[in-house]
C-alpha distance (Angstrom), angle and dihedral (degrees) to the residues before:
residue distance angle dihedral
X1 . . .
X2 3.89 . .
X3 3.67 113.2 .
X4 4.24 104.4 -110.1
X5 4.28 81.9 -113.3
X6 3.54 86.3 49.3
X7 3.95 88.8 52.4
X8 3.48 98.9 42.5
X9 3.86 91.1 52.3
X10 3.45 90.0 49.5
X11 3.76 97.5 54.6
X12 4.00 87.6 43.9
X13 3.82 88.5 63.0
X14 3.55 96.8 44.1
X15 3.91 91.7 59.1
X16 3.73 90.8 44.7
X17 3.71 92.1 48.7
X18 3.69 94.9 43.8
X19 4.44 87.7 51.0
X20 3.52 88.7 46.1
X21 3.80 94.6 52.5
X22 4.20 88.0 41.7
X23 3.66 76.4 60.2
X24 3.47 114.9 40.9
X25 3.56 114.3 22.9
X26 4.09 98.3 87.4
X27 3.83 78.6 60.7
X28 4.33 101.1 43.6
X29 3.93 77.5 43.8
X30 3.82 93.4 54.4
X31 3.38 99.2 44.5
X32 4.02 98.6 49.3
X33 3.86 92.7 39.5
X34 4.31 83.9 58.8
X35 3.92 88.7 49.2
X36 3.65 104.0 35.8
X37 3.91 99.1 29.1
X38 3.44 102.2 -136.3
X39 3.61 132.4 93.7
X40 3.54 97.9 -156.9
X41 3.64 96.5 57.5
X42 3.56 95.8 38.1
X43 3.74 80.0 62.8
X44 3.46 102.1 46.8
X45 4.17 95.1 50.5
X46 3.72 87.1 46.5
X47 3.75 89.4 54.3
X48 4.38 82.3 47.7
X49 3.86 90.8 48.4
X50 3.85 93.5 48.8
X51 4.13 90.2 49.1
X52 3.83 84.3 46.4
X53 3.93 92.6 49.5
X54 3.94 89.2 50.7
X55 3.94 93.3 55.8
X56 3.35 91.9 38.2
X57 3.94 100.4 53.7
X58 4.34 94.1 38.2
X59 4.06 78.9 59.6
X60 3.60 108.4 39.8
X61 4.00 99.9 10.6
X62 3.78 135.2 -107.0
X63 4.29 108.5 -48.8
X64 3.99 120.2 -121.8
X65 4.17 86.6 -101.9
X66 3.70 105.1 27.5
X67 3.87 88.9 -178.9
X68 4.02 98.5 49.5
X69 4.05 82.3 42.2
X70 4.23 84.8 55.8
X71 3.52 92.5 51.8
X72 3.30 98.3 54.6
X73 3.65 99.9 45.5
X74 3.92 78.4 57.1
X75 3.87 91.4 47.3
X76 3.67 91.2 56.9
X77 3.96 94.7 38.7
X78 4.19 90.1 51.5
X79 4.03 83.7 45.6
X80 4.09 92.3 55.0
X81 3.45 98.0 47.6
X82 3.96 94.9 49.4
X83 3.60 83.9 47.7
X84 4.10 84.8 62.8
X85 3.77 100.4 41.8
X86 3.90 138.3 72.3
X87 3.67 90.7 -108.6
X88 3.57 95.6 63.4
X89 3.66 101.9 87.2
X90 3.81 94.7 58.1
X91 3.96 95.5 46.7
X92 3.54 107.1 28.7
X93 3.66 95.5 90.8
X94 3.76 84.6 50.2
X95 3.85 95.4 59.6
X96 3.63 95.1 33.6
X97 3.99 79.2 65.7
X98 3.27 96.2 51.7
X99 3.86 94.2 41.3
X100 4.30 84.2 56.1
X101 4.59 86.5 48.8
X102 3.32 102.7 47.4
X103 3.88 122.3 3.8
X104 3.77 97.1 121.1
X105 3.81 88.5 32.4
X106 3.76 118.6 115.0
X107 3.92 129.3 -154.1
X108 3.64 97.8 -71.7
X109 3.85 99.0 157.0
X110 4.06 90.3 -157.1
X111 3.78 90.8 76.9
X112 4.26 92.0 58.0
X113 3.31 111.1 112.3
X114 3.87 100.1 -133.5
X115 3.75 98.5 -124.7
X116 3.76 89.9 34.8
X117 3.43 94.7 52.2
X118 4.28 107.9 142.2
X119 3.88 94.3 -143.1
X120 3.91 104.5 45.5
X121 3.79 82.3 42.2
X122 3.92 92.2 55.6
X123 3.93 91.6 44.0
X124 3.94 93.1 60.3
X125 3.98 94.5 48.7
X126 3.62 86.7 45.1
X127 3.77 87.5 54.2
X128 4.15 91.3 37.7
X129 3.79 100.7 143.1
X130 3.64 100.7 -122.4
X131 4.19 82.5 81.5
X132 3.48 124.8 69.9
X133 4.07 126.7 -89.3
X134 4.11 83.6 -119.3
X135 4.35 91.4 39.4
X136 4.04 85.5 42.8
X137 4.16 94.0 51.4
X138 4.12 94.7 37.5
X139 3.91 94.5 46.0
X140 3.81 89.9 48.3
X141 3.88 97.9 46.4
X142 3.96 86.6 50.9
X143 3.79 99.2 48.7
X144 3.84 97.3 30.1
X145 3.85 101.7 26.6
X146 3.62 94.6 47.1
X147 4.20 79.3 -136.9
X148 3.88 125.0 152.0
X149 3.27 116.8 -127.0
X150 3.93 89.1 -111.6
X151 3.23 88.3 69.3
X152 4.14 102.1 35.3
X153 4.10 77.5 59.8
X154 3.80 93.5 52.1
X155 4.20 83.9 52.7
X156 3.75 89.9 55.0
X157 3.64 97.9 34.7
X158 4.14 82.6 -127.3
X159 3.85 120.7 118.1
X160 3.60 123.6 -88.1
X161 3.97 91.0 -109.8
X162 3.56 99.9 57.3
X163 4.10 86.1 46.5
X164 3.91 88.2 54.1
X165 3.86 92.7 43.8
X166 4.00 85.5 54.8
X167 3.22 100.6 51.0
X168 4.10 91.7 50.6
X169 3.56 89.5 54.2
X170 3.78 92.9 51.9
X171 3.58 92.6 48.2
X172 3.91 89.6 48.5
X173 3.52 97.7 42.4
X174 4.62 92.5 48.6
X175 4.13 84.1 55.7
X176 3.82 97.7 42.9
X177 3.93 86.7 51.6
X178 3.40 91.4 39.7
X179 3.60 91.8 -135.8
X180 3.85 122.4 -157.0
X181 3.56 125.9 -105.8
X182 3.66 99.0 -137.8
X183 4.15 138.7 94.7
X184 3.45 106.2 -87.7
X185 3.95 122.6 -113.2
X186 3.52 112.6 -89.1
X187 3.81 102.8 -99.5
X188 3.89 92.8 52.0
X189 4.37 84.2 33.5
X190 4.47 81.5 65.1
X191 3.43 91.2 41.2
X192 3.89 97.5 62.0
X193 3.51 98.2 36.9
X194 3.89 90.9 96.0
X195 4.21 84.4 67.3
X196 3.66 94.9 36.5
X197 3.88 85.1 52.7
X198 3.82 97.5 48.8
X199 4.08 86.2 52.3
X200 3.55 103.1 57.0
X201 3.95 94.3 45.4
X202 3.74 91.3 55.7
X203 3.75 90.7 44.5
X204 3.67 84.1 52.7
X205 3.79 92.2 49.2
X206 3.31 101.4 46.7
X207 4.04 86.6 58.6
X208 3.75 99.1 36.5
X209 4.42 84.8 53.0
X210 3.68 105.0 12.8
X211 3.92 105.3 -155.6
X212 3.59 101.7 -136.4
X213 3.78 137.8 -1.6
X214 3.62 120.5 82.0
X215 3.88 101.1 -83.1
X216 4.01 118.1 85.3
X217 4.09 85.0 -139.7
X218 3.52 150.6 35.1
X219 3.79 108.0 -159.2
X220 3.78 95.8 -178.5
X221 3.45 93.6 62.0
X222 3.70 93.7 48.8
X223 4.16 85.4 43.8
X224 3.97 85.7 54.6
X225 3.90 95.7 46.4
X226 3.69 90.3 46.1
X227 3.67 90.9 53.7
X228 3.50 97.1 50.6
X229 3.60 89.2 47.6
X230 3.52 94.4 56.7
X231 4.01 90.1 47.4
X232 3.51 86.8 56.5
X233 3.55 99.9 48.4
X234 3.96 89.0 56.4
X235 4.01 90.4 50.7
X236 3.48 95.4 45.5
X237 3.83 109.2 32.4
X238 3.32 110.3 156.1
X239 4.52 100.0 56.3
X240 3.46 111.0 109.9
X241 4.35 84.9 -147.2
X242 3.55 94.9 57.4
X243 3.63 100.2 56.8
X244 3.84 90.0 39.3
X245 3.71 91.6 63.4
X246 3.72 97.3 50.6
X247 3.68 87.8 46.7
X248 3.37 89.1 52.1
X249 3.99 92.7 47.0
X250 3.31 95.5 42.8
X251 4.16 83.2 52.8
X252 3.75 96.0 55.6
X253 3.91 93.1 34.3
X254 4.14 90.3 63.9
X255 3.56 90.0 71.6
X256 3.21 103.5 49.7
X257 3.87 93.8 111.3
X258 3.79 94.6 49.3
X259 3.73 94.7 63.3
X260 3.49 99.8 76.8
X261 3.65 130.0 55.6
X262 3.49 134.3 -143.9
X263 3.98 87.9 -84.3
X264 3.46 94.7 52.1
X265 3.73 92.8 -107.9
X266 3.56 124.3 141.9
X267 4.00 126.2 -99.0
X268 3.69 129.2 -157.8
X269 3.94 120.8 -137.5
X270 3.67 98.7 -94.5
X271 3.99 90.2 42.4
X272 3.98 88.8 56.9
X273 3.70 124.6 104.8
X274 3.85 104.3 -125.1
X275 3.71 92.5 -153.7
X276 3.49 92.7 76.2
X277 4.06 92.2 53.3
X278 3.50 110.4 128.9
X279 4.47 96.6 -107.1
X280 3.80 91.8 -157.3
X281 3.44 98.1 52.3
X282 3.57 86.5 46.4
X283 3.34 95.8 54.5
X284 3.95 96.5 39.6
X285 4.20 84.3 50.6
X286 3.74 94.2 60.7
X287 3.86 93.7 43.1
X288 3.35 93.0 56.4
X289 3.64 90.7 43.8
X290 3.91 95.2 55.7
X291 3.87 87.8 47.1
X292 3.84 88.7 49.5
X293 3.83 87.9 49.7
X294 3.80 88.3 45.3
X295 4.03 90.9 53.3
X296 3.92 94.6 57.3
X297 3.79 116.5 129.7
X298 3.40 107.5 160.5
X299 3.69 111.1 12.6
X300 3.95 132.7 -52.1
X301 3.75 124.3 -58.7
X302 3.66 125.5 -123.0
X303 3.97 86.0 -111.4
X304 3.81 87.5 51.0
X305 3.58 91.3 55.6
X306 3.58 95.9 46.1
X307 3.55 85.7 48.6
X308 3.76 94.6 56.3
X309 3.82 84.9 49.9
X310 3.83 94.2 52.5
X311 4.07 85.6 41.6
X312 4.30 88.8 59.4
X313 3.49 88.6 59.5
X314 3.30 108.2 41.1
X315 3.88 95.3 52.9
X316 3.25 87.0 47.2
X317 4.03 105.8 98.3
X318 3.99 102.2 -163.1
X319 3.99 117.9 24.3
X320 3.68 89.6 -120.3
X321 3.88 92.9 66.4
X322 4.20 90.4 56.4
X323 4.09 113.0 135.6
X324 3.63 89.1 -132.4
X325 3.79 91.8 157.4
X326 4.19 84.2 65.5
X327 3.86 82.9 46.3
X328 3.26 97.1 57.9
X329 3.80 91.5 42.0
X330 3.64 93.6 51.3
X331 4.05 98.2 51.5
X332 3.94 83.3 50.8
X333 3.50 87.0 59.4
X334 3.70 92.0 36.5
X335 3.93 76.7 55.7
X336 3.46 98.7 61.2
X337 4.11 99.3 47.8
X338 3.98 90.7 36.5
X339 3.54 119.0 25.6
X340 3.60 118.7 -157.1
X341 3.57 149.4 156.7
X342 4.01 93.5 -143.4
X343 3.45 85.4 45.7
X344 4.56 92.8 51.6
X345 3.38 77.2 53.9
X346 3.86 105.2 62.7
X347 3.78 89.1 35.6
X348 4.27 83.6 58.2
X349 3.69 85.8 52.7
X350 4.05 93.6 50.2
X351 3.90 100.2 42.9
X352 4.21 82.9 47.7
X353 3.66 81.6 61.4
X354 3.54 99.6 42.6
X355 3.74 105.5 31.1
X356 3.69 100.9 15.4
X357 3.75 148.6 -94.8
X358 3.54 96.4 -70.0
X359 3.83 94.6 56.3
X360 3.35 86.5 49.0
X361 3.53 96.1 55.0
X362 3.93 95.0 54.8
X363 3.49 86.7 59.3
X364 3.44 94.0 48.3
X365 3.88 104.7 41.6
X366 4.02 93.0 64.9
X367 3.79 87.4 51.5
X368 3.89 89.6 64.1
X369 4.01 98.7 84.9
X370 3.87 102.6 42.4
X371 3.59 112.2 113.5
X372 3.47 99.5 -135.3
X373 3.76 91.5 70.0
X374 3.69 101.5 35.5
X375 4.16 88.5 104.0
X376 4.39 93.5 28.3
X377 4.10 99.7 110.1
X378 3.56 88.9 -156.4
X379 4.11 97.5 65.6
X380 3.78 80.7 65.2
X381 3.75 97.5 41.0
X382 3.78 94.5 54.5
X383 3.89 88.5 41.4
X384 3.82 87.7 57.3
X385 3.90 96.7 46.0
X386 3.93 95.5 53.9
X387 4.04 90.6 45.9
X388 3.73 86.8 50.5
X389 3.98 89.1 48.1
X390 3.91 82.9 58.3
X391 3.41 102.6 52.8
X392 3.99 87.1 -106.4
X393 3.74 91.3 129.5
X394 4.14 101.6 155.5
X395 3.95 86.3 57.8
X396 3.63 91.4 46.7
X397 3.42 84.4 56.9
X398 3.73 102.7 51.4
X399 3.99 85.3 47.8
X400 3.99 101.5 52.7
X401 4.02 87.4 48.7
X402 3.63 84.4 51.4
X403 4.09 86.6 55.1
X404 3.80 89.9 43.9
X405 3.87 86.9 58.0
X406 3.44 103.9 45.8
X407 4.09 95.2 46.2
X408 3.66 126.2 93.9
X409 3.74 98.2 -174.0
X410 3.81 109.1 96.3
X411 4.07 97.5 -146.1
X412 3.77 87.8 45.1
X413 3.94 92.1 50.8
X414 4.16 89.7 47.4
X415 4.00 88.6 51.3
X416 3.87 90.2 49.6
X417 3.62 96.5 49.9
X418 3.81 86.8 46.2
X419 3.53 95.3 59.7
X420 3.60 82.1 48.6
X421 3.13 101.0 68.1
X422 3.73 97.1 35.8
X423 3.74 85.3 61.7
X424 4.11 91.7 55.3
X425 3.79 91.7 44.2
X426 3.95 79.7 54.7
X427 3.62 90.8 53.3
X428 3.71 91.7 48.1
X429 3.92 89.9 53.2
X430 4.06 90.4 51.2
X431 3.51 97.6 42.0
């Protein structure tokens, strides 16, 4: 029986190792997908070089850089098993090369060549178009995102098994085509951006509201989906969508400090002390948006509109000066060129701004049976702020319990159940 030192250390690695591999593994991924051209076993030796690191660091400790120690161990593994197949002849000089650059190198993202860079390179052959638009996003968010396919499903609002059966499919159908690892030319480049696109912003969502654990963000996540964003922008300067989506990013990423207070608890948008905005993000947000806005051929984007809606409130200085008449108006138009429930939704919360709770409430109440929102916390959660607007404070209360039990985010669960019982103390008070 382990020693209780021996146990603690033990667990102490395990958390380390599991962070670092949070961290790093879109990157080990990358980089053995480009020299072993295949996704699927690039996975699979990642997955060997992680188990490797954890046996290696309970026996000898955890190394200086844990991450540039990972890739290695992958390095080495991805230079065995060419070493044992057909395909070794033609690209073991290639990976001996790359053993000789960068074996002891770790993940410093200054010595990516921009157009060679592993990660943006991975994202486009996981969005190649012989996959489909839902294979293309769930394949990306696992080997990119570092996400689970519990919570790739609670992205989609699908269940966890048909995410896993997607991304098997993708996988199988990029090595029956033999796909090529390389960035696509730049005709085919504009004609995947749409997917590309789609990726990032759930990457960044998943970080910026993490969907279940016990912490109300992920900031690595939204640091990886901001980087690629950025990467993006430089390769493809001149569409309008790209540099609406960093703006809009960028936007949402300046408050990432204001949404917690000093208990750790969660605060909303209007609840959030603007002070503590992040000013260059801010300011880089609404640059990009103008330059997004500048780009338009045709009409906007639904990035560009959501953009314009994250621009509103951030130049607004106090939450009671918010243009949430042009926010409503914009997620009607957003509406029309994107229809979707999540996106009724935020337009219910706008016009019950602008017009009132009751307006919001009609748009709200039809929203109640569609499927896709039968397991989305928030439905409720809006449901139960407008009742409470209108005095309806025993519904409320019905409806934020609801949210509690649909969440799997642990801050988001305690701020539901305290609105909860803020709405019985209100009934108390009234009657």
């Amino acid at each position: 029986m382990s020693a209780p030192d021996d146990s603690h250390r033990t667990d102490h690695v395990a958390r380390v190792a599991a962070a670092i591999w949070r961290i790093e593994s879109a990157k080990l991924i990358a980089v053995l997908a480009r020299l072993l051209r295949s996704v699927d076993w690039a996975e699979e030796l990642a997955q060997d070089a992680f188990v490797e690191a954890l046996q290696s660091w309970r026996k000898n400790g955890i190394p200086e850089n844990p991450g540039g120690w990972l890739m290695t161990a992958g390095r080495h593994r991805a230079l065995d098993a060419l070493r044992h197949t057909r395909r070794a002849t033609r690209q073991h000089t290639q990976i001996e090369r790359e053993q000789q650059r960068s074996m002891a190198a770790d993940f410093d993202e200054t010595s990516d060549d921009l157009i060679g860079d592993d990660l943006l390179r991975l994202m486009f052959v996981a969005c190649h178009p012989v996959l489909s638009q839902e294979g293309r996003v769930a394949l990306t968010l696992r080997l990119l995102g570092g996400l689970t396919t519990v919570e790739i499903g609670r992205a989609f609002l699908v269940p966890e098994t048909t995410i896993a059966q997607r991304i098997t499919r993708a996988k199988r159908a990029l090595a029956d085509k033999e796909i090529s690892y390389e960035l696509p030319q730049p005709a085919d480049l504009r004609a995947r951006l749409d997917s590309v696109l789609e990726v990032i912003y759930l990457v960044f969502n998943e970080g910026y509201l993490a969907s279940a654990g016990d912490d109300w963000m992920r900031p690595a996540l939204c640091e990886d989906a901001l980087r690629l964003g950025r990467t993006l922008a430089q390769l493809v300067p001149t569409e309008s969508e790209v540099h609406a989506l960093l703006s809009l990013m960028e936007i949402q990423a300046s408050r990432a400090r204001a949404r917690t207070g000093p208990d750790g608890g969660a605060l909303l948008l209007l609840e959030q002390d603007r002070s503590q905005w992040d000013t260059l993000l801010v300011r880089r947000g609404l640059e990009g948006l103008r330059l997004a806005e500048s780009q338009v051929r045709t009409g906007p984007g639904p990035y560009l509109l959501q953009a314009a809606i994250a621009g509103c409130h951030a130049r607004a200085h106090e939450a009671r000066d918010t243009d949430w008449s042009r926010i409503a108006s914009l997620y009607a138009a957003l509406m029309h060129i994107a229809p979707s429930p999540v996106i009724e939704l935020n337009r219910a919360v706008a016009a019950g701004m602008a017009f009132g709770p009751a307006v919001g409430l009609a748009i709200v109440d039809p929203l109640m049976g569609d499927p896709d929102l039968s397991e989305y916390p928030f439905l409720p959660s809006v449901r139960a702020d407008l009742l409470a607007k209108l005095g309806r404070f025993a519904e409320a209360k019905t409806a934020v319990e609801r949210a509690a039990a649909l969440t799997r985010n642990a801050r988001e669960r305690a701020r539901f159940l305290e609105r909860a019982a803020q709405y019985s103390r209100e009934m108390r008070a009234g009657g």
